[in-house]
N, C-alpha and C positions, 0 to 999 in steps of 0.2 A: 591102559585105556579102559573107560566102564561103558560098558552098554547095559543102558535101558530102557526099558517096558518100549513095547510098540506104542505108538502115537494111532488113534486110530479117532474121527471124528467127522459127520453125516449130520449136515444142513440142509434143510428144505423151506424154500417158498413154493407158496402157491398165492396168484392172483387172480383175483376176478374184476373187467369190467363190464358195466352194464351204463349203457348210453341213454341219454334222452334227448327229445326233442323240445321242450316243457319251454325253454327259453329263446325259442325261435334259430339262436347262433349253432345250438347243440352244444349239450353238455356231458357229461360223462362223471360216473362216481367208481372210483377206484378199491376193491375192499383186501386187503393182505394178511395173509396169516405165515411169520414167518417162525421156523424152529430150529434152534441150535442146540448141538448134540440131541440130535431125535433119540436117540436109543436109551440115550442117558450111561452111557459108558466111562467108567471111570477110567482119565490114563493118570498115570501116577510117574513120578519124576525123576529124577536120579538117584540110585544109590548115596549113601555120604560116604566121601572119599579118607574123608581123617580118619585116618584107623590109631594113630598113638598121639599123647596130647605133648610129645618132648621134654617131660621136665626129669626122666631120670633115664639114665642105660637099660635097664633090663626091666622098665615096667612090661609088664600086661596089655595086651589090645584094649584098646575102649571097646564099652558094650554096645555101642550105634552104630559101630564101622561097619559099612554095608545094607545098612537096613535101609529103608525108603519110609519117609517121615511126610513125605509131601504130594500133594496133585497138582498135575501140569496143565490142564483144564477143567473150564466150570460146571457144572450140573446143569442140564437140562433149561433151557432158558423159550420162552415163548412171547410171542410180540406181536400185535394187532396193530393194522392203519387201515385211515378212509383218507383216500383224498379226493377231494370235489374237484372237477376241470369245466372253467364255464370261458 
C-alpha cells in the first residue's frame, strides 16, 4: 500500500450586505469575496506505483518508480460577486 503527501486545504468567504431603502419595498446588495486554497499550498498526489515495465526477468527498476509527477489540487484561485435583492 502507498501513502501519500498529507492533503491539506483552507477556504474562506467573506460577505457583506449593505441594505437600502431607495425603492420603497427595500433592497439589499450582496458583495463576496471568496478564496480557495488561501495559503496557496501545494499538495501533491501519489507516488507512481509501476516500479518494473515487465518485458524481461531481470531488468532494472524503472527510474519514476516512486517519484511523484503530479498535484492533487489547484493553486490559489479568487472569486468576486454582487448580487442585487429588490
Amino acid at each position: 500500500m502507498l501513502t501519500g503527501p498529507d492533503f491539506i486545504n483552507a477556504n474562506v468567504s467573506l460577505v457583506k450586505n449593505i441594505g437600502w431603502q431607495a425603492l420603497g419595498s427595500g433592497g439589499a446588495v450582496e458583495l463576496r469575496v471568496e478564496v480557495f486554497n488561501v495559503f496557496n499550498r501545494t499538495n501533491f498526489g501519489l507516488p507512481n506505483r509501476v516500479v518494473f515495465a515487465g518485458a524481461t526477468e531481470r531488468e532494472p527498476p524503472l527510474a519514476t518508480a516512486g517519484q511523484i509527477t503530479t498535484t492533487a489540487s489547484d493553486a490559489r484561485q479568487i472569486q468576486l460577486g454582487v448580487k442585487v435583492k429588490f
